[in-house]
C-alpha positions as CSV (number, residue, x, y, z in Angstrom):
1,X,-30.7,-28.5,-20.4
2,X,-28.8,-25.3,-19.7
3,X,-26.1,-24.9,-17.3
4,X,-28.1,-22.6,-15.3
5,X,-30.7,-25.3,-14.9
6,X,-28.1,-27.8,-14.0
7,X,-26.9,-25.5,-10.9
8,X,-30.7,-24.6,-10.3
9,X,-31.5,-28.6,-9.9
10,X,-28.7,-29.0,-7.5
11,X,-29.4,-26.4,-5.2
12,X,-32.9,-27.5,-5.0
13,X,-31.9,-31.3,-5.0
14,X,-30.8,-30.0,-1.5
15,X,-34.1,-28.4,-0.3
16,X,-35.6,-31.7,-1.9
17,X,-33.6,-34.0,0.4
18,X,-34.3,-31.6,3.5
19,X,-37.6,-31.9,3.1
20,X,-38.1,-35.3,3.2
21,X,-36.0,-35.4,6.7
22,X,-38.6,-33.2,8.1
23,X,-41.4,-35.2,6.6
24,X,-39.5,-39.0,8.3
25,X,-39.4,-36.8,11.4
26,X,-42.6,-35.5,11.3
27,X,-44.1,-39.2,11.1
28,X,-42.0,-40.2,13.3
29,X,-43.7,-37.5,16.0
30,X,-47.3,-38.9,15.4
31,X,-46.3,-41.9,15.3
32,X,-46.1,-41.5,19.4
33,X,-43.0,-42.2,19.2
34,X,-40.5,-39.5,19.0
35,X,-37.2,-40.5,19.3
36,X,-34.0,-40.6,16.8
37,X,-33.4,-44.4,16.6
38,X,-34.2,-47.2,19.3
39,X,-32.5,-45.6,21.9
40,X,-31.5,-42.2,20.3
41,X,-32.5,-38.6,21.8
42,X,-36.4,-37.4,21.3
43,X,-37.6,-35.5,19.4
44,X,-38.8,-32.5,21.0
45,X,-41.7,-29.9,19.4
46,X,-39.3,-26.8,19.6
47,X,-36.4,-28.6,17.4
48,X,-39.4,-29.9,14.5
49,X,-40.5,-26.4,14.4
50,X,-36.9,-24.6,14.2
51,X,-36.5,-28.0,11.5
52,X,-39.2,-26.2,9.8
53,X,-38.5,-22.5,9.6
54,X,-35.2,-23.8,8.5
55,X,-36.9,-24.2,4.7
56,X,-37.7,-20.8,4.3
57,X,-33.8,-19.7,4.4
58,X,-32.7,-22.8,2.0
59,X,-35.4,-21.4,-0.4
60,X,-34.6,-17.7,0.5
61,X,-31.1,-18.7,-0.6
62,X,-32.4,-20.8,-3.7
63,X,-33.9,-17.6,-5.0
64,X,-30.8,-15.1,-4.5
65,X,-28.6,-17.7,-5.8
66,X,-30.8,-18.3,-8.9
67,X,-31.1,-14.2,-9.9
68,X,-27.4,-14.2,-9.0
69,X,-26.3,-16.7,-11.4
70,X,-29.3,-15.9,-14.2
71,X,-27.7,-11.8,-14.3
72,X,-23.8,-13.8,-14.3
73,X,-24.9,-15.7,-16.9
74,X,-26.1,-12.7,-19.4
75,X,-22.6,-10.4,-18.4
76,X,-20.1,-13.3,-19.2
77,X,-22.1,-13.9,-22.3
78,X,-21.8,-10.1,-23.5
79,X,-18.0,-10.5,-23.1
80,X,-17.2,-14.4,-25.0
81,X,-16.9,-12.3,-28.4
82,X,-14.5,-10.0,-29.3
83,X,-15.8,-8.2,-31.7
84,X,-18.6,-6.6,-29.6
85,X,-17.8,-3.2,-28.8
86,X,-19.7,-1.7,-25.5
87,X,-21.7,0.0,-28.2
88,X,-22.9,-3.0,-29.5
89,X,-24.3,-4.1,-25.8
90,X,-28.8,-2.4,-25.8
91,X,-28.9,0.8,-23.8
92,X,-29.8,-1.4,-20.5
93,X,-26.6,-3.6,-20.9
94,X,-24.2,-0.6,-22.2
95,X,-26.0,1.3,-18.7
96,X,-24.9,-1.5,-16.2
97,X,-21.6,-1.8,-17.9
98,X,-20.8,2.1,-17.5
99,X,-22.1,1.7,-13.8
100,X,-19.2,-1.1,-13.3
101,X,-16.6,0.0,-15.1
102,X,-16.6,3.7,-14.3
103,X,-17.7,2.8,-10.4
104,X,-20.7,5.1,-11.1
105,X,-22.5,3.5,-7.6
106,X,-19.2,3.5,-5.7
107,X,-18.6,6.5,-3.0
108,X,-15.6,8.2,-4.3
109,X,-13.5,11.0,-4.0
110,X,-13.2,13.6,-7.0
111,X,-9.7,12.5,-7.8
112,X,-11.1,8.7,-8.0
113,X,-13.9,9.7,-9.9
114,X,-11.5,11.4,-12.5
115,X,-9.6,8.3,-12.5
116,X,-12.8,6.1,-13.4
117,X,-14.1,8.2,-16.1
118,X,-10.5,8.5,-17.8
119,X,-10.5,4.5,-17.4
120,X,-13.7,4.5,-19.6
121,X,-12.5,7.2,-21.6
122,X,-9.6,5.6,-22.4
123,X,-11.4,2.0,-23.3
124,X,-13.8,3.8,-25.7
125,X,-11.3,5.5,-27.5
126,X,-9.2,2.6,-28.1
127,X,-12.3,0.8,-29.4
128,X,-11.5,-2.1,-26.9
129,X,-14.2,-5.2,-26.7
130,X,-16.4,-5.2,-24.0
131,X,-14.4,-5.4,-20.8
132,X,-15.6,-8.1,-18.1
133,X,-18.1,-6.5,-16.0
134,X,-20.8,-7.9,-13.2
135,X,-24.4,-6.9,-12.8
136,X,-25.0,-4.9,-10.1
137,X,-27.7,-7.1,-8.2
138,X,-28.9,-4.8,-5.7
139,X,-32.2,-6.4,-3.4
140,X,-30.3,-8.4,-1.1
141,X,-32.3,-9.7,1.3
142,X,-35.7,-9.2,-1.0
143,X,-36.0,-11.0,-3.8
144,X,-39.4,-11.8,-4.4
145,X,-41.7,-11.8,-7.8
146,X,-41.5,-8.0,-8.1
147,X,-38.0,-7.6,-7.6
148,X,-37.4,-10.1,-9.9
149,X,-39.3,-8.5,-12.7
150,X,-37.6,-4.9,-12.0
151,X,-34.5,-6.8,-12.2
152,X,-35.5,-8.3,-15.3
153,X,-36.5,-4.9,-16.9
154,X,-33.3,-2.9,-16.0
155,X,-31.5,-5.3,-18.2
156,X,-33.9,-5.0,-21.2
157,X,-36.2,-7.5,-21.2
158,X,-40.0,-8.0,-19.8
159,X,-39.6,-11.1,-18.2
160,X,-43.0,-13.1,-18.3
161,X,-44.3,-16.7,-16.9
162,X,-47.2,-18.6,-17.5
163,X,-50.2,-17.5,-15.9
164,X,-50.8,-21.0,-13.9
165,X,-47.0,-20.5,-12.3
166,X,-47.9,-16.9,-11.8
167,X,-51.3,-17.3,-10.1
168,X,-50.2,-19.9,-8.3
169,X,-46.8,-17.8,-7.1
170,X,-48.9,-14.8,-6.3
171,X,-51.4,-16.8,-4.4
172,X,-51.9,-16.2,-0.4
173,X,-50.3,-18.4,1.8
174,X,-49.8,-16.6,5.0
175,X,-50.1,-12.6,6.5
176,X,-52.1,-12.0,3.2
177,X,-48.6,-12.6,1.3
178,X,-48.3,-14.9,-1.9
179,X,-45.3,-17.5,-1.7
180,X,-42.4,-15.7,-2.7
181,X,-43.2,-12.8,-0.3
182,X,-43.7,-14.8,2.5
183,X,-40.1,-16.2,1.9
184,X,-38.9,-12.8,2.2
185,X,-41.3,-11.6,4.7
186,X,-39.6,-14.8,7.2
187,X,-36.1,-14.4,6.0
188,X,-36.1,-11.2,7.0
189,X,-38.1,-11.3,10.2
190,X,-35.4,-14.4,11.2
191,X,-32.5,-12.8,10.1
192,X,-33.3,-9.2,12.1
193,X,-34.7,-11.0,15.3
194,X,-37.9,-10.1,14.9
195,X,-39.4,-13.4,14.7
196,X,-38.1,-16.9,16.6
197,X,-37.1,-20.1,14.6
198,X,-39.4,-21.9,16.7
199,X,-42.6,-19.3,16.4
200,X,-41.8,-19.3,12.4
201,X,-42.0,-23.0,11.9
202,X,-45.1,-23.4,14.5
203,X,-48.1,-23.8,11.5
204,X,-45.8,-25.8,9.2
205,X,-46.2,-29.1,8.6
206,X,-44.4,-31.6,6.3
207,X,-46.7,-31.3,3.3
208,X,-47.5,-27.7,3.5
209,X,-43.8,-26.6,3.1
210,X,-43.4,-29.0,0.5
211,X,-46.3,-27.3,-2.0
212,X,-44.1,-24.1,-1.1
213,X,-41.3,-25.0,-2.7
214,X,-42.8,-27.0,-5.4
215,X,-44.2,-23.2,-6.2
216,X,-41.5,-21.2,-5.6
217,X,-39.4,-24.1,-8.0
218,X,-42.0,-23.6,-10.9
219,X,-41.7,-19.8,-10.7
220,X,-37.5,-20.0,-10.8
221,X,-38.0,-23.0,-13.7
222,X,-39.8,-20.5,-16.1
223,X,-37.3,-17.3,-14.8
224,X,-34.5,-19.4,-16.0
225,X,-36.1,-20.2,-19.3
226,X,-36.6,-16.8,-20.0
227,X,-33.3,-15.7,-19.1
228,X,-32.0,-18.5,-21.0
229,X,-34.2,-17.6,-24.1
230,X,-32.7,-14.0,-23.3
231,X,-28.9,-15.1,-23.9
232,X,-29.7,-17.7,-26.5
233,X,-31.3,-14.9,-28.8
234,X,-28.7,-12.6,-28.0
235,X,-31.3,-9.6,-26.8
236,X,-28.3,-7.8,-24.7
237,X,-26.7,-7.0,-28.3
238,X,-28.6,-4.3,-30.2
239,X,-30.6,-6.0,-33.0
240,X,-28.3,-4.5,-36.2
241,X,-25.3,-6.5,-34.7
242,X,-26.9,-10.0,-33.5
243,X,-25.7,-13.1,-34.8
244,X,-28.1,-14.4,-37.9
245,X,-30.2,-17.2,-36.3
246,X,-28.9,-20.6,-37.3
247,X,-31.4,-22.8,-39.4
248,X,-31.3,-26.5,-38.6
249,X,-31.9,-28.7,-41.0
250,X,-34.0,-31.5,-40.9
């Protein structure tokens, strides 16, 4: 198991553990009666349903933190050998490193600018390895399927998933939106004011909200893979200067 999987598994341990609080609670309610404890408070419809809308940030968060960590993972990696030149990185990696190191997506002044391109200048002409350098991630606030993909494809790969994950991540759920989209579609609407916690979490129940993040952790399962598949064959180097696979022997 990767390390990306690791962090992936802890985060939604999390979501895991919230959702079966909402799904005691939600017994609790038909059970008639709904109150915390013998003689705790009760349980009131409003609070279950802001309980409720409450999932779709946690997995909102899942997602962004998973991209986040999947496009950390392949920019450390590009940088753990020294003798990999920024020429060595595919024309996608060598473009997001140029965009970092020379601030091409920054605002600047001319005299900045100047400074940035002498900076890279002066790197390349000193044949330096490939300085550290983050992704530029971009789609905060929308990470759904497509976004993902695009992401995927800017740094030079075509990232696929099985067609049962993909069907059943593209599938309607709610305002004629498949699961990821809905995610976004709520975050959003929450985070802007557009939408209550208490009108979001209103259809929800217990079981519902758990098949959505079953979904939306099958998708992320088979992103990981792929980015993991990604590093492990070294497709961010261009092919002439990839390590030789390593045979194991039985």
């Amino acid at each position: 198991m990767s390390d990306l999987s690791d962090r992936f598994d802890e985060r939604f341990g999390e979501i895991t553990a919230y959702l079966e609080l909402i799904d005691g609670i939600e017994k609790l309610v038909q059970s008639g009666v709904p109150r915390l404890g013998e003689n705790g408070p009760p349980v009131t419809a409003p609070q279950q349903r802001i309980l409720n809308s409450s999932v779709y940030l946690q997995l909102y968060n899942l997602v962004e933190a998973t991209i986040t960590n999947c496009l950390d993972a392949v920019s450390k990696v590009a940088m753990r050998r020294a003798e990999w030149a920024p020429g060595d990185l595919t024309a996608e990696l060598r473009r997001e490193w140029v965009r970092y190191i020379a601030r091409t997506n920054l605002p600047a002044g001319p005299d900045k600018r100047l400074e940035d391109a002498i900076g890279l200048c002066d790197h390349l002409v000193a044949a330096l390895p490939i300085a550290e350098f983050d992704i530029e991630k971009g789609g905060g606030g929308n990470w759904d399927d497509n976004a993902i993909k695009k992401i995927a494809s800017r740094i030079g790969f075509d990232l696929r998933v099985s067609r049962a994950v993909e069907r059943e991540v593209k599938r309607k759920v709610r305002n004629d939106l498949g699961s990821l989209a809905l995610i976004v579609d709520l975050r959003n609407a929450l985070a802007h004011g557009r939408l209550s916690f208490v009108d979001c979490g209103q259809d929800d129940s217990a079981a519902e909200l758990r098949k959505l993040a079953g979904r939306v952790a099958a998708y992320l399962r088979e992103v990981i893979a792929a980015f993991d598949l990604f590093i492990k064959e070294h497709r961010y180097i261009v092919p002439a200067r990839r390590p030789a696979p390593v045979e194991v022997v039985a």
